[in-house]
Structures are given as C-alpha cells and as structure tokens.
PDB file as gemmi writes it, atoms N, CA and C in Angstrom:
CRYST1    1.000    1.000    1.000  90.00  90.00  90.00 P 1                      
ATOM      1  N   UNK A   1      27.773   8.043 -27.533  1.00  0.00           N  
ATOM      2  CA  UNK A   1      27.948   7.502 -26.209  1.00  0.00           C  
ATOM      3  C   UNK A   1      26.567   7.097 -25.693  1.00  0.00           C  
ATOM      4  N   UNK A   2      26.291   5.655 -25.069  1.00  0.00           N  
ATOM      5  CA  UNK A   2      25.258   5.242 -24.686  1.00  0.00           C  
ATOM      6  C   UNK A   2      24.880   6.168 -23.537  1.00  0.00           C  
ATOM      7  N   UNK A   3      23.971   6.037 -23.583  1.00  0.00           N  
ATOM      8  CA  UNK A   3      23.081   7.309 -21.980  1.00  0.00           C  
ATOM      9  C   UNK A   3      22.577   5.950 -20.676  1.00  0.00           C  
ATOM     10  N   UNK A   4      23.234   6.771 -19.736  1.00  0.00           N  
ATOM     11  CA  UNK A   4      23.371   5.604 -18.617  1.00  0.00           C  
ATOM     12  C   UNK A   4      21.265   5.619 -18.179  1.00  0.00           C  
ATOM     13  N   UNK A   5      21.361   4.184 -17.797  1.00  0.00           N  
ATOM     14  CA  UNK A   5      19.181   3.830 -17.739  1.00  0.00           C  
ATOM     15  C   UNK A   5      19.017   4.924 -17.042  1.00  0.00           C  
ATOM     16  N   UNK A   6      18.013   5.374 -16.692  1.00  0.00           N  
ATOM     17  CA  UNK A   6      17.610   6.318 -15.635  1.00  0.00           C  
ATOM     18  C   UNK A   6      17.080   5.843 -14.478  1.00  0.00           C  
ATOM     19  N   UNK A   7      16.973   6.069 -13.401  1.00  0.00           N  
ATOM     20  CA  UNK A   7      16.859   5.283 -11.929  1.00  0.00           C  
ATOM     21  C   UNK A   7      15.069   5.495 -11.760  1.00  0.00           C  
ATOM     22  N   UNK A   8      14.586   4.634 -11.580  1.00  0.00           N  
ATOM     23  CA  UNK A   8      13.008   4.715 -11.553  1.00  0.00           C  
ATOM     24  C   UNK A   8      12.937   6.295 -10.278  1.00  0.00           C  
ATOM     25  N   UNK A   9      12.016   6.943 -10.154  1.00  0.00           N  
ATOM     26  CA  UNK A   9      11.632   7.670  -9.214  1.00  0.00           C  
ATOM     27  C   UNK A   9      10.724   7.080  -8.402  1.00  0.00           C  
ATOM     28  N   UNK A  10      11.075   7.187  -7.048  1.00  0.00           N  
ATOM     29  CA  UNK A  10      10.908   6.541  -5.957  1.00  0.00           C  
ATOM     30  C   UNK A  10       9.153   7.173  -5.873  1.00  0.00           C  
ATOM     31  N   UNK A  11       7.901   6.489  -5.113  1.00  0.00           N  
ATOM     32  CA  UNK A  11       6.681   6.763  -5.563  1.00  0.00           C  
ATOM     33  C   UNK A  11       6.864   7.574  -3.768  1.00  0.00           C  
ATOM     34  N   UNK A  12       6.181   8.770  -4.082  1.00  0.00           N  
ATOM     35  CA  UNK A  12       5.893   9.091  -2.963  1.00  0.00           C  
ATOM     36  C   UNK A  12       5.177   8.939  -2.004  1.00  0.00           C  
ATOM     37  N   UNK A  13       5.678   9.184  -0.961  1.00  0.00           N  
ATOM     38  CA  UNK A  13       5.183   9.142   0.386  1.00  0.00           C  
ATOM     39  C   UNK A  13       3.714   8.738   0.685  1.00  0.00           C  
ATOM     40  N   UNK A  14       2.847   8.181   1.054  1.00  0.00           N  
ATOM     41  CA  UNK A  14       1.304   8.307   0.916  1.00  0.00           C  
ATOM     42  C   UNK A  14       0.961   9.272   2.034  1.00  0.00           C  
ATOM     43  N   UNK A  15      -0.080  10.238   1.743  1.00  0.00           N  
ATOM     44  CA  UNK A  15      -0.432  11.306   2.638  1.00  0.00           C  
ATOM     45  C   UNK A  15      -0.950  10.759   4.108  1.00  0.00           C  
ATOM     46  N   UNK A  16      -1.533   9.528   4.317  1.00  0.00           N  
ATOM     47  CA  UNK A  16      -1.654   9.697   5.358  1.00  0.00           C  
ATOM     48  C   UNK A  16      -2.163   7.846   5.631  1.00  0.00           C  
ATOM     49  N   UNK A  17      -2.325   7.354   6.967  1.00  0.00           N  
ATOM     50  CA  UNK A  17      -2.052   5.697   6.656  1.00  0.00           C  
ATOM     51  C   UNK A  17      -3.716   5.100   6.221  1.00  0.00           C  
ATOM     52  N   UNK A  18      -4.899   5.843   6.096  1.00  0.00           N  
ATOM     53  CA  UNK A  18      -5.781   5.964   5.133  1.00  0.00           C  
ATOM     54  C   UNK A  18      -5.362   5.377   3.777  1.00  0.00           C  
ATOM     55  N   UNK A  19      -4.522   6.440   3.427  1.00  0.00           N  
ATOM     56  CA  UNK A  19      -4.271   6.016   1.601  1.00  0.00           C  
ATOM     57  C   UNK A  19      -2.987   5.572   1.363  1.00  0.00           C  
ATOM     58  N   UNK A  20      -2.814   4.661   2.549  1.00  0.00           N  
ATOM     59  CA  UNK A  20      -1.587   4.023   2.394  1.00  0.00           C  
ATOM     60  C   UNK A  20      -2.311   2.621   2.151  1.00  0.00           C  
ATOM     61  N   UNK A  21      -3.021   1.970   3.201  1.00  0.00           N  
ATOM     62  CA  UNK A  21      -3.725   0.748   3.349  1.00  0.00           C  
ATOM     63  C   UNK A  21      -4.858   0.673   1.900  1.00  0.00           C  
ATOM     64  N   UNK A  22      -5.321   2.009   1.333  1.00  0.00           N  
ATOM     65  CA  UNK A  22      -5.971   1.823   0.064  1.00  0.00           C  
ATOM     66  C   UNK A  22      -5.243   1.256  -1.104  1.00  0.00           C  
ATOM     67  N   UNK A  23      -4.262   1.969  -1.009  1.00  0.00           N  
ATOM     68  CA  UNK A  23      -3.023   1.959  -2.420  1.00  0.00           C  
ATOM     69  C   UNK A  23      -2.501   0.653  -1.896  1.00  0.00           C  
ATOM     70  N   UNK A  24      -2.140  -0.250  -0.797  1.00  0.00           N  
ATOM     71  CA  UNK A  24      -1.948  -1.205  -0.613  1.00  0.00           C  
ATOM     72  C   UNK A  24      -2.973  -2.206  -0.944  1.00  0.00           C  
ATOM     73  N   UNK A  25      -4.171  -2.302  -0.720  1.00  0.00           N  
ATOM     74  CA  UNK A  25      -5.363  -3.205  -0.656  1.00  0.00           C  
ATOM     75  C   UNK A  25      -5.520  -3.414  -2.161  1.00  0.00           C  
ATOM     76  N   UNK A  26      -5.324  -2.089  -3.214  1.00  0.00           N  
ATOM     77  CA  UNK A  26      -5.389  -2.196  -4.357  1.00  0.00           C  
ATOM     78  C   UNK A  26      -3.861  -2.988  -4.920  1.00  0.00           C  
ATOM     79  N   UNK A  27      -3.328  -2.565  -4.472  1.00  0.00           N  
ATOM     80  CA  UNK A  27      -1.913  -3.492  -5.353  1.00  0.00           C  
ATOM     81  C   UNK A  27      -1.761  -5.012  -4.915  1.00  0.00           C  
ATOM     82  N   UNK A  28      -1.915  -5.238  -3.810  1.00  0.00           N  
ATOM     83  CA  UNK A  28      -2.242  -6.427  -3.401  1.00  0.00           C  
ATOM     84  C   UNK A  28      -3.782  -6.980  -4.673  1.00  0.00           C  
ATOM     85  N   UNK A  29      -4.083  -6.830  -4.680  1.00  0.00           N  
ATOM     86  CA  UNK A  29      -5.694  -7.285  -5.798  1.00  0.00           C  
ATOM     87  C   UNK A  29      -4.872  -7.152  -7.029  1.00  0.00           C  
ATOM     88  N   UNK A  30      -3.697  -6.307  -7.499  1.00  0.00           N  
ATOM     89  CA  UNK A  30      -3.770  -6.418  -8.785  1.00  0.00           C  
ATOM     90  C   UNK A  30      -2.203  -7.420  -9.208  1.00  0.00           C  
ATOM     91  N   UNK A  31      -1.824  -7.933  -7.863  1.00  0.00           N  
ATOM     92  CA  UNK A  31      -1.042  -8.648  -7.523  1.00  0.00           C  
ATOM     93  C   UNK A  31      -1.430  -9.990  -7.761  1.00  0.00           C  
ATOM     94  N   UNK A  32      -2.170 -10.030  -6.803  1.00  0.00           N  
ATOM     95  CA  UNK A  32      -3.454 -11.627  -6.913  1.00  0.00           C  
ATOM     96  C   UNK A  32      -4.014 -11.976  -7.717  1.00  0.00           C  
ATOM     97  N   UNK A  33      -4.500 -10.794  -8.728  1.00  0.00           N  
ATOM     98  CA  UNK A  33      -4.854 -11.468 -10.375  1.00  0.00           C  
ATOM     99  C   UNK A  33      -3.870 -12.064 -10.799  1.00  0.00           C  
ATOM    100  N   UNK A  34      -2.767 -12.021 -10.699  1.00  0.00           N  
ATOM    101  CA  UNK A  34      -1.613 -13.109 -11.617  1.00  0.00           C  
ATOM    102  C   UNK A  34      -1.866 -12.288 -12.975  1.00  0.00           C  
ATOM    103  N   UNK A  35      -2.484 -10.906 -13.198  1.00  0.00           N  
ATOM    104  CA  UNK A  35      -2.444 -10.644 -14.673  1.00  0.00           C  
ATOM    105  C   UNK A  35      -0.925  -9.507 -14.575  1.00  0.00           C  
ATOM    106  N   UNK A  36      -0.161  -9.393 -13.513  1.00  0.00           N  
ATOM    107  CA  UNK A  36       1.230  -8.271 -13.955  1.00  0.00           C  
ATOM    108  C   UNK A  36       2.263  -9.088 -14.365  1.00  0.00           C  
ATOM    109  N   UNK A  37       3.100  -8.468 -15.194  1.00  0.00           N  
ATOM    110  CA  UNK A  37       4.201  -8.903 -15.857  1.00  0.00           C  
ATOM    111  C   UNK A  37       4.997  -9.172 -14.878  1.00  0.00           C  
ATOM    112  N   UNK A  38       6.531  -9.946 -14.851  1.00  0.00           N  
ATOM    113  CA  UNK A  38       7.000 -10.012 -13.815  1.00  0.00           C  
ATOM    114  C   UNK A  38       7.538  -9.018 -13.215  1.00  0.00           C  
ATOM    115  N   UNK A  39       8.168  -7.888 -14.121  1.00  0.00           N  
ATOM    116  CA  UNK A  39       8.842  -7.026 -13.086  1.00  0.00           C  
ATOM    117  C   UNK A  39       7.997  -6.065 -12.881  1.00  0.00           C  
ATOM    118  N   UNK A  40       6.629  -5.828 -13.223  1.00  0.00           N  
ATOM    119  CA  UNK A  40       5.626  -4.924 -12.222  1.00  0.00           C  
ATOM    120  C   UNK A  40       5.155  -5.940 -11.379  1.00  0.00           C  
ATOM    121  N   UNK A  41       5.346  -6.696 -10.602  1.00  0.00           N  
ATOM    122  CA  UNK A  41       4.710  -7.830 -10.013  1.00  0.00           C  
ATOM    123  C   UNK A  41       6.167  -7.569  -8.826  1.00  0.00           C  
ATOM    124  N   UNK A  42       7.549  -7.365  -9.078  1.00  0.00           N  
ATOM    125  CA  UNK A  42       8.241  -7.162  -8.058  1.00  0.00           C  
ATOM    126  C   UNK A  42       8.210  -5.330  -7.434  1.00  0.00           C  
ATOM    127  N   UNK A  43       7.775  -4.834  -8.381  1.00  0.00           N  
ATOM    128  CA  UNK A  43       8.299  -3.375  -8.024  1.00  0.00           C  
ATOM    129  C   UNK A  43       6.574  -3.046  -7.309  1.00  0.00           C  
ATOM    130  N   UNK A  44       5.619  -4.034  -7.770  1.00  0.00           N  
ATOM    131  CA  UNK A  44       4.528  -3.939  -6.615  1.00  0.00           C  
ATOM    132  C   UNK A  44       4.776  -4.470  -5.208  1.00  0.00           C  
ATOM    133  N   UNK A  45       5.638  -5.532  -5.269  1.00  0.00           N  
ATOM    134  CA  UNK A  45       5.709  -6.008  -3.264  1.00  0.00           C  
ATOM    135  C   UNK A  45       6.749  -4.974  -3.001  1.00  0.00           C  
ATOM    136  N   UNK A  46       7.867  -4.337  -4.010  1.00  0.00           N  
ATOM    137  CA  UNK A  46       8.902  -3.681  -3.062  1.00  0.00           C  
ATOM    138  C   UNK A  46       7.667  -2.376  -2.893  1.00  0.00           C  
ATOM    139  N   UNK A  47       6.917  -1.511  -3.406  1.00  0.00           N  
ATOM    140  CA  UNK A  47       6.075  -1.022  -3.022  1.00  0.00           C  
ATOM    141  C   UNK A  47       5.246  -1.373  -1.498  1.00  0.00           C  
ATOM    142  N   UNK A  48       4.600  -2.222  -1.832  1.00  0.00           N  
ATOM    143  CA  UNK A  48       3.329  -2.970  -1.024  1.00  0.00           C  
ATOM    144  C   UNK A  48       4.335  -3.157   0.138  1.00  0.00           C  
ATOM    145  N   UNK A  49       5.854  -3.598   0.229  1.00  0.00           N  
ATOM    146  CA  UNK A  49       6.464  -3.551   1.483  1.00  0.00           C  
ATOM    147  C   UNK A  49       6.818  -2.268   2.198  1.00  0.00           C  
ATOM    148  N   UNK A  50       6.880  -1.502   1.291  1.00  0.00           N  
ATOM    149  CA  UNK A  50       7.364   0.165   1.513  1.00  0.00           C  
ATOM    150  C   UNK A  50       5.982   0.676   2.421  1.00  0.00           C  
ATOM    151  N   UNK A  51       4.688   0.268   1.478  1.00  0.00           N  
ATOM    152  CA  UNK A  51       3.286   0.865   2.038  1.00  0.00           C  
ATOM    153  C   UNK A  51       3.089  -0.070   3.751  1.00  0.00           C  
ATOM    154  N   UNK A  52       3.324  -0.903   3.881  1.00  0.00           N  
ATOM    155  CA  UNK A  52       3.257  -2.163   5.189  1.00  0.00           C  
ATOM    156  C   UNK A  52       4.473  -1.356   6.271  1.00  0.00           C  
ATOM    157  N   UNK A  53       5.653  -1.181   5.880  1.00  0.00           N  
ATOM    158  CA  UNK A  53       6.521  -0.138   7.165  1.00  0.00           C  
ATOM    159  C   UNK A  53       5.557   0.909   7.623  1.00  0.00           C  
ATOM    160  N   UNK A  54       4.962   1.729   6.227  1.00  0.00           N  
ATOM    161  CA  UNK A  54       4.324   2.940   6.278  1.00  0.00           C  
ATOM    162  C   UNK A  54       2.773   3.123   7.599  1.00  0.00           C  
ATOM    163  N   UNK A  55       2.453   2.050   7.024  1.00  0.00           N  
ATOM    164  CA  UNK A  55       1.118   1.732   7.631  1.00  0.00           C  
ATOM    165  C   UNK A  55       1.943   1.200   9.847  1.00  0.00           C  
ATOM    166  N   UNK A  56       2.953   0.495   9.546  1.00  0.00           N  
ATOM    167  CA  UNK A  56       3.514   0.175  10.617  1.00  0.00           C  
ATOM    168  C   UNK A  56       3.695   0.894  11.423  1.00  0.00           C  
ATOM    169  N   UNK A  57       4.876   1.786  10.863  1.00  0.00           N  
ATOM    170  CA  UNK A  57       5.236   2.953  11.393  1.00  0.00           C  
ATOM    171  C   UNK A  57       3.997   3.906  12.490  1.00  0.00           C  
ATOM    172  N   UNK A  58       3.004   4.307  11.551  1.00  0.00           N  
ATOM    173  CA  UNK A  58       2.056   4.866  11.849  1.00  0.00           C  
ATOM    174  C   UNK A  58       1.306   4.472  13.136  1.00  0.00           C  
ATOM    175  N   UNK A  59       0.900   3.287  12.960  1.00  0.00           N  
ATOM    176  CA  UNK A  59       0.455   2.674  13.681  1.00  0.00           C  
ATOM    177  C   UNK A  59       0.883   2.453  15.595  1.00  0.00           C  
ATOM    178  N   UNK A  60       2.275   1.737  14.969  1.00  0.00           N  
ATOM    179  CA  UNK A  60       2.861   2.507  16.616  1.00  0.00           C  
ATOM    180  C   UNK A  60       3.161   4.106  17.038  1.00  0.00           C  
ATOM    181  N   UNK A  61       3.083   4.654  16.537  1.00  0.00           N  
ATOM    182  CA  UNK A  61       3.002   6.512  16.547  1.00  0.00           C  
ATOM    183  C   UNK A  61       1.723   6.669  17.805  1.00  0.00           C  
ATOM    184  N   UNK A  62       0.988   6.036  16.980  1.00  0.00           N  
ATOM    185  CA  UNK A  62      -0.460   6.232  18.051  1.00  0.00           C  
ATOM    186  C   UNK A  62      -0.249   5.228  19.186  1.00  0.00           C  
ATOM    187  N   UNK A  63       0.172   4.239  18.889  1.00  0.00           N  
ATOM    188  CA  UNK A  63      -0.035   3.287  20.050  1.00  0.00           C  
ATOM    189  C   UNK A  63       0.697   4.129  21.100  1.00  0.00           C  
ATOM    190  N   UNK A  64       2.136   4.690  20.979  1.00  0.00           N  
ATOM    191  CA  UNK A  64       2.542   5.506  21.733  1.00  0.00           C  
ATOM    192  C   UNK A  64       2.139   6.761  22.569  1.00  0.00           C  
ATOM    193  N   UNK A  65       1.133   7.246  21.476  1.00  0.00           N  
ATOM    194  CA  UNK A  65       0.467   8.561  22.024  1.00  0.00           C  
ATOM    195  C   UNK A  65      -0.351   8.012  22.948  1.00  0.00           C  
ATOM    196  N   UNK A  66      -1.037   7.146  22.483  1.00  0.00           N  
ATOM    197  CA  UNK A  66      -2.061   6.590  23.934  1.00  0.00           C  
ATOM    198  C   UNK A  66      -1.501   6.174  25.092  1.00  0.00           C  
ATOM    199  N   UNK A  67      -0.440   5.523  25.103  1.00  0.00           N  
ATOM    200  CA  UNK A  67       0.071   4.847  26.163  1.00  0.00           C  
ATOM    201  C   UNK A  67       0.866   6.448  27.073  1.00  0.00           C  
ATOM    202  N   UNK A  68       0.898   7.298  26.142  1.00  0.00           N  
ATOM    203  CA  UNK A  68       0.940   8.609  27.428  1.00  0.00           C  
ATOM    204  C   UNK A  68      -0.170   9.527  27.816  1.00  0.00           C  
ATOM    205  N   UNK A  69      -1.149   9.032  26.859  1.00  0.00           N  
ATOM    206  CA  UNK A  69      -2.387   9.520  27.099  1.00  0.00           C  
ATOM    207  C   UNK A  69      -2.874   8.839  28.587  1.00  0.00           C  
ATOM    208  N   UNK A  70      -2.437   7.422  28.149  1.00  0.00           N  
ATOM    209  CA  UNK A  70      -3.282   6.908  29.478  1.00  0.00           C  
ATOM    210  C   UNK A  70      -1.859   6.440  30.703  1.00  0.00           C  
ATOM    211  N   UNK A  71      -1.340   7.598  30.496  1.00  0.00           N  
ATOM    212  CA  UNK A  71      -0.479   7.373  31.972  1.00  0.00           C  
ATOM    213  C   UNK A  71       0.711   6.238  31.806  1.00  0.00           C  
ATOM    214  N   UNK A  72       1.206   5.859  30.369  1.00  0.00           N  
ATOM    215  CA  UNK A  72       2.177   4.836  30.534  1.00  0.00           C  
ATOM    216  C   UNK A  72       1.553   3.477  30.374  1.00  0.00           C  
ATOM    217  N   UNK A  73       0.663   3.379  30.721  1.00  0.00           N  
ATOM    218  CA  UNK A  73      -0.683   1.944  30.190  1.00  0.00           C  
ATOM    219  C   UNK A  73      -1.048   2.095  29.453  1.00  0.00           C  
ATOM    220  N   UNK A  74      -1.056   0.789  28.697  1.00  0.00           N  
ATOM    221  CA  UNK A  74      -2.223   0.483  26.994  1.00  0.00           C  
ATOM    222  C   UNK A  74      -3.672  -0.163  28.436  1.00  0.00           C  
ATOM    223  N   UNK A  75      -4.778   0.596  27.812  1.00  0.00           N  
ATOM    224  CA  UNK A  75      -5.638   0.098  28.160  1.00  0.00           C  
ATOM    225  C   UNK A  75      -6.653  -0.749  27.430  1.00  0.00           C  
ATOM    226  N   UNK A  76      -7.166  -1.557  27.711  1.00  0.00           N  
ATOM    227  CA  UNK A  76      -7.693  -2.478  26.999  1.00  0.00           C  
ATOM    228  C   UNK A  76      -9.051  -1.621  26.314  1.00  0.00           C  
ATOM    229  N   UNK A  77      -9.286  -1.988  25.131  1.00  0.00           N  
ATOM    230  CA  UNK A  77     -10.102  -1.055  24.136  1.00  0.00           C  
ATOM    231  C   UNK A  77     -11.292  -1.560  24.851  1.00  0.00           C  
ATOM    232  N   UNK A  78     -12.516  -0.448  25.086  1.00  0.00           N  
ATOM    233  CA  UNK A  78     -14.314  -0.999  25.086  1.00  0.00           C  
ATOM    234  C   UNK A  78     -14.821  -0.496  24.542  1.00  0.00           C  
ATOM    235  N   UNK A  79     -15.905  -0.482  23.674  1.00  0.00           N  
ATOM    236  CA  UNK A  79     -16.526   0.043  23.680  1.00  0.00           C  
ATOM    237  C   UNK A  79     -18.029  -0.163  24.299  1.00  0.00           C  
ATOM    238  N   UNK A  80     -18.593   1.659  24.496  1.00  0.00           N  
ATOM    239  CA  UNK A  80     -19.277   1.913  25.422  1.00  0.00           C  
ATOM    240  C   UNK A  80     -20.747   2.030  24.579  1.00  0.00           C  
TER     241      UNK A  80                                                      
END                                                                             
C-alpha cells in the first residue's frame, strides 16, 4: 500500500519581529537571485507572506500600546 506524502511542517513562529524582518530580508535576497527552483521559490513568498502578517501584526500591537500610552493620540514622532 502506497504511504500517503507527508504534509510539509509548518516553519515556526519567529521569536520576535527582529528575526522575523531578518529571516524575511534574507529570503527575499535568495528570492531575487533567480537561483531557487520553482517550488522553493513559492514556499519562500508563502513564507515571506507568513513573515510580512508577522512583522504586521506586531507592528500595530505597539502602535496600539502607544496610542494608550499617549492618552488615545498617536503623537507625531521627534526626536529630541
């Protein structure tokens, strides 16, 4: 009896949006060489899209925290 494929394992989580935007910046570059085969060339953007929510996600997390930090207002960034 043939043995059914096995389902790729999903790449985990990146620890934090640091080494999310790294592991992105790098797959993107090894994307842009045009040297991956085609189907590591798709399972890098469904990645690289997975890492882009990730980085997203994150991103408004804080925007939120500030905007109760500063009373319900985004304040315009200065630096001092």
């Amino acid at each position: 009896m043939p043995k059914a494929p096995a389902t790729p394992a999903l790449p985990a989580e990146p620890a934090s949006y640091e080494a999310a935007l790294e592991e992105l910046e790098q797959l993107v570059a090894r994307i842009e060489s045009g040297q991956l085969p085609l189907d590591q060339m798709l399972a890098g953007y469904r990645r690289g899209a997975a890492l882009l929510a990730f980085c997203r996600q994150r991103l408004e997390a804080v925007q939120d925290q500030i905007k109760v930090l500063d009373d319900g207002q985004l304040q315009p960034w200065t630096q001092e």
